[in-house]
LOPA-520656 format. One line per 8 residues: their letters; for each residue x, y, z of C-alpha. Coordinates in steps of 0.2 Angstrom, whole numbers, padded with zeros to 4 digits, m for minus. Layout:
# LOPA-520656
A) X:Y:Z | ...
***
This chain:
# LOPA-520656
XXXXXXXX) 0477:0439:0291 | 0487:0440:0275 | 0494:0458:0277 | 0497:0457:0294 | 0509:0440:0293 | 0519:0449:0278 | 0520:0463:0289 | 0529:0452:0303
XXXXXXXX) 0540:0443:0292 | 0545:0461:0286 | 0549:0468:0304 | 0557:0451:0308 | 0569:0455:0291 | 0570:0473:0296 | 0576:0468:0313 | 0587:0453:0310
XXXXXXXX) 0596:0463:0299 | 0601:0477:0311 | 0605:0466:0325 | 0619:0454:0314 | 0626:0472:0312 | 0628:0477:0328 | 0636:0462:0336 | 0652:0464:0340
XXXXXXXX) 0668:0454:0337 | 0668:0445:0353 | 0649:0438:0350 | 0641:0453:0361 | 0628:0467:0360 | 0633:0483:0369 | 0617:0493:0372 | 0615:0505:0387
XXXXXXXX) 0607:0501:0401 | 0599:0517:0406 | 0597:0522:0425 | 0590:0540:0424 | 0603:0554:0432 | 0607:0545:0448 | 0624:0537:0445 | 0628:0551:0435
XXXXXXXX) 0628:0565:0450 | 0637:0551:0462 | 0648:0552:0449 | 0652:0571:0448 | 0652:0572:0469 | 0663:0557:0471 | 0676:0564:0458 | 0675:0582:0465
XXXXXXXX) 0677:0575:0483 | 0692:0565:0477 | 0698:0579:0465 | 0699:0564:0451 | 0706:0573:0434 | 0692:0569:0420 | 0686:0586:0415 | 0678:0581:0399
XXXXXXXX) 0666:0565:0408 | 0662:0577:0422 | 0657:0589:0409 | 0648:0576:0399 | 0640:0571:0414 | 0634:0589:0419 | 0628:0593:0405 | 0616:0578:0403
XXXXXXXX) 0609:0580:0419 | 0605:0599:0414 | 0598:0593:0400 | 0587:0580:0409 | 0579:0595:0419 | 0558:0600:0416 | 0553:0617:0415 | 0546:0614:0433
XXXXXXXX) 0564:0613:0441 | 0562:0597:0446 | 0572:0579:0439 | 0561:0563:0435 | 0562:0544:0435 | 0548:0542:0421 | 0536:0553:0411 | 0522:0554:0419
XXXXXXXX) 0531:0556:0436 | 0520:0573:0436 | 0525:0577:0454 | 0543:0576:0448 | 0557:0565:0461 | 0562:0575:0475 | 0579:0563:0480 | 0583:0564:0460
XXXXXXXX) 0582:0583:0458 | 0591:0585:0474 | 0606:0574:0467 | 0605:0583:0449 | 0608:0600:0458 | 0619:0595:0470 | 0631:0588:0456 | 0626:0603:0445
XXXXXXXX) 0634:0614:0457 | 0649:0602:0463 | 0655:0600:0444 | 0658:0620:0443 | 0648:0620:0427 | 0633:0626:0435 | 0631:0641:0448 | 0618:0644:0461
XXXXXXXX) 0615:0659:0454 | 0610:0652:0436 | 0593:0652:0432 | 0591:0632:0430 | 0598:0632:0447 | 0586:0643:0455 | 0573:0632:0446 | 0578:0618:0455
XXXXXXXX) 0579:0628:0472 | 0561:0632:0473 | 0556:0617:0468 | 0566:0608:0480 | 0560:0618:0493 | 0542:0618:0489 | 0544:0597:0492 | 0548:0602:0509
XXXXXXXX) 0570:0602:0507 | 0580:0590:0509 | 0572:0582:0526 | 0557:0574:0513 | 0570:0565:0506 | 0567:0546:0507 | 0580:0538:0495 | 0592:0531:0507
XXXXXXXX) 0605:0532:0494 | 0603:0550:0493 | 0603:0552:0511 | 0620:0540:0511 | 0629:0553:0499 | 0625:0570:0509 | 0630:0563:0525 | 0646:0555:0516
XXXXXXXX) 0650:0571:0511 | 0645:0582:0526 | 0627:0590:0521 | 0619:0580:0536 | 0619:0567:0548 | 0618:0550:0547 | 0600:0543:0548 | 0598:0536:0561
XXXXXXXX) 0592:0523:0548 | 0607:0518:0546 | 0618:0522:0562 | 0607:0514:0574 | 0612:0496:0564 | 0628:0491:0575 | 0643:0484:0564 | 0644:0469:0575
XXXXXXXX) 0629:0465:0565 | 0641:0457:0554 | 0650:0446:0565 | 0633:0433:0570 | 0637:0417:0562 | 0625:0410:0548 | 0615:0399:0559 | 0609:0412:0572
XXXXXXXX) 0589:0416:0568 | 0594:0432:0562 | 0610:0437:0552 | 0617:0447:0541 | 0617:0436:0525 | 0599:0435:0528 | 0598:0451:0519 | 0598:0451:0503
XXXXXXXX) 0615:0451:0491 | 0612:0468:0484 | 0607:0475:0501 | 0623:0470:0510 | 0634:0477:0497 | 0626:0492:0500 | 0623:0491:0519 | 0642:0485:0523
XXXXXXXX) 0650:0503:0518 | 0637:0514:0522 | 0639:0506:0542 | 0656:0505:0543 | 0654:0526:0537 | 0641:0527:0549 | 0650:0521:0562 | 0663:0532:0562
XXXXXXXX) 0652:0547:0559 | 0662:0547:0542 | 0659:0563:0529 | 0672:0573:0518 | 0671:0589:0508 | 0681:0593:0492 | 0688:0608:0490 | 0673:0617:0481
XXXXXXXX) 0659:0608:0489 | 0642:0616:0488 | 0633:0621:0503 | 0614:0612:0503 | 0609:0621:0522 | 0598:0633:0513 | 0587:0619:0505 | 0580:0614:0524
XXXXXXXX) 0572:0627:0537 | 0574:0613:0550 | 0589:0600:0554 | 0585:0588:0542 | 0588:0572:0555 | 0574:0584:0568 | 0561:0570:0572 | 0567:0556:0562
XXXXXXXX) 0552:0544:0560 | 0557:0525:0563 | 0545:0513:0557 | 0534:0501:0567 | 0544:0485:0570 | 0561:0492:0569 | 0566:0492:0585 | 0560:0472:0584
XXXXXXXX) 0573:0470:0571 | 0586:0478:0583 | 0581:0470:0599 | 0584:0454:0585 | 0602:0459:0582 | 0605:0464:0599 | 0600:0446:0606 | 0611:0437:0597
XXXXXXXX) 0626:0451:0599 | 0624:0447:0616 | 0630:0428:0614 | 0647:0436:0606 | 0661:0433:0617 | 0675:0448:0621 | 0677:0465:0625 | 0666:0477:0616
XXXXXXXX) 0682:0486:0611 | 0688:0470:0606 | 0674:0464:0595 | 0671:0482:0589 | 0689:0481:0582 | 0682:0461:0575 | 0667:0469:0565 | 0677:0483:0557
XXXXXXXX) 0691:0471:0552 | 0675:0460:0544 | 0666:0474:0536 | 0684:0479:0525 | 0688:0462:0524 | 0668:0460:0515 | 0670:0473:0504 | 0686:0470:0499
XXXXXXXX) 0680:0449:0495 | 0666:0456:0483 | 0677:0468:0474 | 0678:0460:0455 | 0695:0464:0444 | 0689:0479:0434 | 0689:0485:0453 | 0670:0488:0457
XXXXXXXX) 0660:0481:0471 | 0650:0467:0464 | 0649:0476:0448 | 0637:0489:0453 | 0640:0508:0452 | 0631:0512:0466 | 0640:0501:0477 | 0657:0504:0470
XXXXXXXX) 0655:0523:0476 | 0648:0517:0492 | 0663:0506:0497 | 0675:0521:0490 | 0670:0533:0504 | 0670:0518:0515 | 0688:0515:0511 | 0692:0533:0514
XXXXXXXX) 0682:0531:0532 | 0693:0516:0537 | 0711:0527:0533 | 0715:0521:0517 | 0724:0536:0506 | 0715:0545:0489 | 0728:0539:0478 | 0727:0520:0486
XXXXXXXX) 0729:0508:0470 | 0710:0499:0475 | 0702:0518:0475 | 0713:0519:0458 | 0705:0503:0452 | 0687:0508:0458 | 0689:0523:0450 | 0694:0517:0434
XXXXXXXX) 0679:0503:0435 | 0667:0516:0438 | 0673:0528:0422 | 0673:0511:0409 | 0654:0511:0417 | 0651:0525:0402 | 0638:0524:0390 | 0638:0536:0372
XXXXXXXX) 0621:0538:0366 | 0613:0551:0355 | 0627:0563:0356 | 0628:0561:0378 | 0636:0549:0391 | 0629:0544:0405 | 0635:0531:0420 | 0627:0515:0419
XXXXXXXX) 0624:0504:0436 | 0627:0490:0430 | 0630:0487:0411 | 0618:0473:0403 | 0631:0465:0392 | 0628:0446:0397 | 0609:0449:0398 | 0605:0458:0382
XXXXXXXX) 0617:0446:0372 | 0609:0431:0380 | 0590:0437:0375 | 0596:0443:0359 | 0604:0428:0353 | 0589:0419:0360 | 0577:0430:0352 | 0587:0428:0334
XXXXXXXX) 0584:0408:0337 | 0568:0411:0339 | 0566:0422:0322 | 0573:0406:0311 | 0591:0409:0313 | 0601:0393:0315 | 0610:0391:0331 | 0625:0385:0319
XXXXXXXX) 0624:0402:0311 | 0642:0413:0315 | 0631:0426:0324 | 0623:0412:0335 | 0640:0404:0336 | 0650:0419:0342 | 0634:0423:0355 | 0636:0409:0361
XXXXXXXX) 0654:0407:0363 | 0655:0427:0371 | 0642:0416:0385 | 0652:0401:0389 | 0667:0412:0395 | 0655:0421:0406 | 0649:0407:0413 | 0652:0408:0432
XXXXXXXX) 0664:0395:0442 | 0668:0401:0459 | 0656:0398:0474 | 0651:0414:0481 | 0637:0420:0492 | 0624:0412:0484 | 0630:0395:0490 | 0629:0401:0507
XXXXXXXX) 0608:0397:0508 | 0613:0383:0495 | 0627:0372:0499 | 0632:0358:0489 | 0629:0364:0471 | 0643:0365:0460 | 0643:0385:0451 | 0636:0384:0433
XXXXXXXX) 0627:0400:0433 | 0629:0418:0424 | 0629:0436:0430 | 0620:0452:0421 | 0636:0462:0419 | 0652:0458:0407 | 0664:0460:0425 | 0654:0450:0436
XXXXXXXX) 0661:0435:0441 | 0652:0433:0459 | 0633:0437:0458 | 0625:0426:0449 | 0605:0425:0446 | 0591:0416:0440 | 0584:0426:0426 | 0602:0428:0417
XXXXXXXX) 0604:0410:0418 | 0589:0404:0411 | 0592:0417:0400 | 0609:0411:0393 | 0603:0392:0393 | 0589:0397:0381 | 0605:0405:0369 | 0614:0389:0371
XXXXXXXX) 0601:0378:0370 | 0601:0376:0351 | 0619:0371:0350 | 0618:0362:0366 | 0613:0347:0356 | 0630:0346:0343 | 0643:0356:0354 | 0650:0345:0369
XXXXXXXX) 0658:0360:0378 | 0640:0368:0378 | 0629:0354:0384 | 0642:0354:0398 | 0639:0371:0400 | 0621:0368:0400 | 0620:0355:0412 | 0629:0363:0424
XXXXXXXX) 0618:0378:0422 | 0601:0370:0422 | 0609:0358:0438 | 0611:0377:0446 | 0594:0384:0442 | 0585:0368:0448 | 0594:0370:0464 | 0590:0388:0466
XXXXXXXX) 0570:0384:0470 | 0565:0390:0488 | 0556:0382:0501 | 0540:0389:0493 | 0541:0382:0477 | 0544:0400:0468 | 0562:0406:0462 | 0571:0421:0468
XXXXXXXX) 0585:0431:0458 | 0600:0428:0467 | 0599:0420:0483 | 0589:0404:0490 | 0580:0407:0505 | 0580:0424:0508 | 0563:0431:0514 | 0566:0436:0532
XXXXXXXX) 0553:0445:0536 | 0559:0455:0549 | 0570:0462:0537 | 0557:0471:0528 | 0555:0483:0544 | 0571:0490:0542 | 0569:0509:0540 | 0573:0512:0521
XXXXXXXX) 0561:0516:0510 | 0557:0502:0498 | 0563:0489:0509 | 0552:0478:0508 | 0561:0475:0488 | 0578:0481:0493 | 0580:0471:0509 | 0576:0453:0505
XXXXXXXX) 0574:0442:0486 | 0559:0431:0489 | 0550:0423:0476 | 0543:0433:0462 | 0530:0426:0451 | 0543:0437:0435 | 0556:0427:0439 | 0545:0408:0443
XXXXXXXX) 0536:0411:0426 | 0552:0413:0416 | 0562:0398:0425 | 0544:0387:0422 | 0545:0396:0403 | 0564:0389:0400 | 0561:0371:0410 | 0545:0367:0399
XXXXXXXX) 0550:0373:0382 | 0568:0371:0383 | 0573:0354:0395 | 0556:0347:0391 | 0549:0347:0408 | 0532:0349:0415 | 0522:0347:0428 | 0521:0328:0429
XXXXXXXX) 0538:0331:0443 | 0533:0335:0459 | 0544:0350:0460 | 0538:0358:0445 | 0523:0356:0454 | 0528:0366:0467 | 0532:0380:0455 | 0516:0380:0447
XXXXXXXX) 0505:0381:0462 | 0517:0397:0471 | 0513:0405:0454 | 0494:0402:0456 | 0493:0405:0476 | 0501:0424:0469 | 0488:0427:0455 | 0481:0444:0459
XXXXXXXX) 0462:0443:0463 | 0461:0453:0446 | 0469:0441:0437 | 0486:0450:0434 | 0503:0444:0443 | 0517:0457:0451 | 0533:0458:0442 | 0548:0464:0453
XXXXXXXX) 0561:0466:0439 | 0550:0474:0425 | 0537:0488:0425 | 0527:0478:0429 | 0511:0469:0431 | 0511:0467:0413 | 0529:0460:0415 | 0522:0448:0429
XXXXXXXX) 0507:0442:0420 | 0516:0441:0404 | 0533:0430:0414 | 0516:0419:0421 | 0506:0414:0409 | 0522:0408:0397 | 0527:0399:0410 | 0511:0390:0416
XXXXXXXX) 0508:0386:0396 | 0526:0379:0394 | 0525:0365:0409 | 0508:0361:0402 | 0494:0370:0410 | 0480:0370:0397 | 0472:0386:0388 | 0457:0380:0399
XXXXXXXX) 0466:0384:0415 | 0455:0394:0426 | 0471:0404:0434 | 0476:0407:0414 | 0459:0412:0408 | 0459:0424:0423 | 0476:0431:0419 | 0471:0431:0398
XXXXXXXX) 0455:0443:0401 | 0466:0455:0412 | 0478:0458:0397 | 0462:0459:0386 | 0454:0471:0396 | 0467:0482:0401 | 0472:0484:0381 | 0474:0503:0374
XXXXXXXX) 0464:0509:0359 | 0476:0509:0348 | 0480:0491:0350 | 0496:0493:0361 | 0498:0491:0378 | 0505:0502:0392 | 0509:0501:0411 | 0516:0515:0421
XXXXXXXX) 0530:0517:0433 | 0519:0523:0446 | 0514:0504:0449 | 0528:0498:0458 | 0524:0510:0473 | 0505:0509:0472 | 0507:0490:0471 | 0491:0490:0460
XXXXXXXX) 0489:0492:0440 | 0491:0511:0433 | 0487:0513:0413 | 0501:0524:0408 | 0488:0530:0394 | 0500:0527:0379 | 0508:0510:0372 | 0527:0506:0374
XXXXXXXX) 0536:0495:0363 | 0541:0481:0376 | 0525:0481:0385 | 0516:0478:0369 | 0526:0464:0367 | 0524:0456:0383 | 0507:0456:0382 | 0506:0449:0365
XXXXXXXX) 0520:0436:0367 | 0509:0431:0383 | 0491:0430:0370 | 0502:0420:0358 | 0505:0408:0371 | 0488:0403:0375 | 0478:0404:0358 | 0478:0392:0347
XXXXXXXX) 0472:0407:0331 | 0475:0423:0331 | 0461:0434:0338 | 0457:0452:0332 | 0464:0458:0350 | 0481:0450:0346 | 0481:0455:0326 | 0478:0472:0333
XXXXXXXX) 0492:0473:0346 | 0504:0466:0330 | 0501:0480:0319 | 0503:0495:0333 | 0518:0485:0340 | 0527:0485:0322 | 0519:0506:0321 | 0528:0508:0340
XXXXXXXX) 0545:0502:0333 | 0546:0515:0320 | 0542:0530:0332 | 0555:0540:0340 | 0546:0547:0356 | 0545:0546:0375 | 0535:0532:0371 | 0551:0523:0364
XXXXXXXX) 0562:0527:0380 | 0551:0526:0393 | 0556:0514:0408 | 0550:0497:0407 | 0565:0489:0416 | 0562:0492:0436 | 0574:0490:0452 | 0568:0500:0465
XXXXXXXX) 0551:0505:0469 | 0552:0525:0467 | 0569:0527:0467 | 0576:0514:0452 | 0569:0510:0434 | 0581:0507:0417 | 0578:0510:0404 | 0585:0496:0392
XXXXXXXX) 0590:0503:0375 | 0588:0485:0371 | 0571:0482:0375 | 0562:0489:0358 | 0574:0473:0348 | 0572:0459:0360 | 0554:0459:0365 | 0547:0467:0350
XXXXXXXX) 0556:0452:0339 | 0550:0438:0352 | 0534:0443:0350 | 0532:0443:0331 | 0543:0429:0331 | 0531:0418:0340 | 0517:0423:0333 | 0524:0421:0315
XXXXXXXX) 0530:0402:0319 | 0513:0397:0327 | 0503:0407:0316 | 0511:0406:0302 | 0511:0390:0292 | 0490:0389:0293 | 0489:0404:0284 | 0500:0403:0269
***
């Protein structure tokens, strides 16, 4: 017990130490928020279509995403994606040869050819995205996905029984400038654009495959676009002007669309579908948004999504806390000042399903000022917590923030990530693939667990109110029948499980807990070898547990932080997991980058280059305090 406490207290040293010197002067953390090659190719098309003048990022860009390439040809999301991703490798060589840097003729490139080809062309593509940026830019229709979706959608008040802020926030960004191309059969070619008709031997819209329940969610729409009143021309001409005016409301000042990447290119094309010029000063602004997106790391640069600013600097100052470090201390301090001014003031479309509630909640990027969520929140009240209790502007802060996050709980009794109320379930029919997480933000038991983890251990509340009641029984009622729970924002079942059972504990459900015993042997028995613990990506889609075979750093230290919380002495099975955990932390491997961060089920993961200081450091944190002092 002795070795492996001085071991912690080492690690903890080791790791204190590196994180005070990497904060920056404003009281941030900048670490990369990682999202495979994705953004990186939309960036290279978009900038060729536009003729944008940044030789040196689109070389940078290129030649990460060459680098990225396996021997097979293909691109992946995740290591032990062994069938390769078909909508990421067509991306990475449609870039490739739209940056100039590549030529069809090049080896790599005819790598990539085959192998796209030998996944059937680009008809077997599914990502919806991907489909979005070829027909934008003339390689093929629009699915019909997409383009049977009238614009009008946008016009049917709040109150009809189906509308279009019953999608989620994240979908509607997404959807509003891919329909308003879609309905104007929108695409444009750069000068030098590739040509992708040899990667199909068929149309790639032939027999398009809508899914059961679709034509439901249209015959939905349809019903209340018949109570509109007007001309079609006339209401047309309405649902255009709503669709730019949408866009244009949800563009923050550094000029992206709700701080997302993804988004931001979308609405460019968009903009370019409605008229506006190529040099127009919100393309200009997007554009520049989009390039201050960059990431350095090892010696390349890669486009983040969305960069994590608010949400590392909120866990690591937390997790600091947690080690023993004052929340007077300057690095606290500055943390925690950097958080206030992100705090968010305006009421945006979160308010829309939860009117009422003054703003007091926090966003997961530096320049978002209108998408607040759950988990970022919570997150930044645990940072501020400790000087909550000295400082009067923070416990203002605070107030306002847990008032926010209280008010956020659905009908259900679970929490979502950015909306109240938004689990229509029609929705989920719509033909995209991952729909069923891109279109709607139920309640997930991540997300539950971590607002019950901050309400009991940091406001003190348990399960004595009625409400946190609530929480607690959505959370059981969504136990797996193995014992495990799904986690929608982390990889993933082990994220789940982990968010749970720290939440149960911290409102007071005992160690004795069936639900919590059930959920405490899973970890146990689906512990590795070695000690660690490991989950792969592959879970997500199969929506079921898949070893990945090897430990990662952060899933090691989900499980453990979750083992910590229920037992009251170390056990052999946690003492184990502590010394391969501080082992992992000194590897340098695939183990070390592989995805733990998830976003969209096949098509999305991050990896957080953050992840192997905040979890690792909770976990040896908590289990130095509560161990700790019996032993010395």
């Amino acid at each position: 017990m002795g070795d492996v406490l001085r071991a912690v207290d080492e690690e903890i040293t080791r790791l204190t130490k590196a994180l005070i010197q990497q904060q920056r002067e404003d009281g941030s953390w900048h670490f990369c928020f990682e999202n495979g090659t994705v953004i990186d190719a939309y960036v290279i098309i978009l900038f060729r279509v536009l003729g944008v003048e940044n030789e040196a990022l689109i070389r940078q860009l290129h030649d990460r995403i060459l680098a990225e390439q396996q021997p097979e040809g293909c691109w992946k999301w995740f290591f032990d994606e062994a069938e390769g991703n078909l909508s990421a490798s067509v991306e990475a060589y449609y870039a490739l040869l739209y940056s100039g840097y590549s030529q069809a003729a090049d080896e790599p490139m005819q790598r990539a050819k085959r192998y796209i080809l030998s996944q059937g062309g680009l008809g077997m593509v599914t990502n919806l995205l991907t489909k979005a940026i070829l027909a934008a830019t003339g390689q093929r229709k629009w699915p019909k996905s997409i383009s049977l979706i009238p614009l009008e959608f946008l016009l049917l008040p709040a109150d009809f029984p189906m509308n279009f802020f019953d999608f989620s926030g994240y979908s509607r960004v997404h959807l509003t400038p891919m329909l308003i191309m879609a309905d104007k059969r929108f695409s444009i070619k750069g000068a030098h654009a590739p040509d992708l008709s040899d990667l199909t031997s068929r149309p790639v819209d032939e027999d398009e495959q809508l899914p059961r329940g679709y034509q439901d969610m249209l015959d939905g729409i349809q019903a209340g676009l018949n109570r509109l009143i007007g001309t079609p021309h006339k209401i047309h001409k309405a649902a255009t002007a709503k669709a730019e005016q949408f866009m244009l409301e949800r563009t923050e000042a550094d000029g992206t669309l709700y701080s997302y990447a993804s988004s931001t290119i979308l609405m460019i094309f968009a903009l370019l579908a409605l008229g506006y010029d190529q040099q127009h000063p919100l393309i200009t602004r997007a554009i520049q948004g989009l390039t201050a997106m960059q990431c350095r790391s090892d010696g390349t640069t890669t486009i983040q999504n969305s960069p994590s600013t608010v949400w590392d600097t909120a866990l690591l100052a937390y997790a600091l806390q947690e080690s023993g470090m004052a929340a007077d201390h300057p690095t606290a301090r500055r943390a925690a000042s950097y958080l206030l001014s992100r705090q968010q003031h305006k009421t945006a479309d979160w308010s829309l399903h939860n009117p009422d509630t003054p703003p007091g909640g926090w966003g997961f990027s530096e320049t978002n000022t209108l998408h607040p969520d759950v988990d970022d929140t919570t997150a930044a009240l645990r940072a501020i917590a400790g000087l909550s209790h000295t400082d009067p502007a923070c416990l203002a802060s605070w107030n306002r923030g847990l008032n926010w996050v209280i008010s956020m709980q659905n009908n259900d009794g679970g929490w979502p990530a950015f909306e109240k109320n938004t689990n229509h379930e029609m929705l989920t029919w719509l033909a995209i693939d991952g729909a069923k997480s891109a279109a709607i933000d139920p309640s997930e038991a991540d997300l539950t667990g971590r607002t019950l983890e901050y309400l009991g251990n940091f406001a003190g509340l348990d399960t004595r109110l009625e409400w946190i009641q609530r929480g607690t029984r959505w959370l059981l009622q969504h136990q797996e029948k193995d014992g495990s729970w799904y986690g929608r924002w982390g990889v993933c079942y082990i994220y789940g499980t982990w968010a749970a059972l720290t939440g149960l504990a911290a409102v007071g459900l005992p160690a004795s807990d069936a639900g919590i015993q059930k959920g405490t042997r899973w970890l146990l028995t689906i512990q590795n070898p070695d000690g660690g613990w490991g989950e792969s990506c592959h879970s997500d889609r199969l929506q079921r547990y898949l070893p990945l075979g090897n430990s990662t750093p952060s899933q090691t230290a989900w499980a453990l932080d979750a083992l910590i919380a229920v037992h009251t002495q170390p056990t052999s099975a946690v003492n184990a997991g502590i010394r391969r955990l501080i082992a992992l932390l000194h590897e340098d491997n695939w183990k070390s980058t592989y995805p733990t961060g998830a976003g969209l089920p096949g098509h999305f993961y991050t990896h957080y280059h953050s992840y192997r200081y905040i979890w690792p450091l909770l976990a040896l944190s908590h289990y130095q305090r509560k161990y700790g002092d019996k032993h010395n």
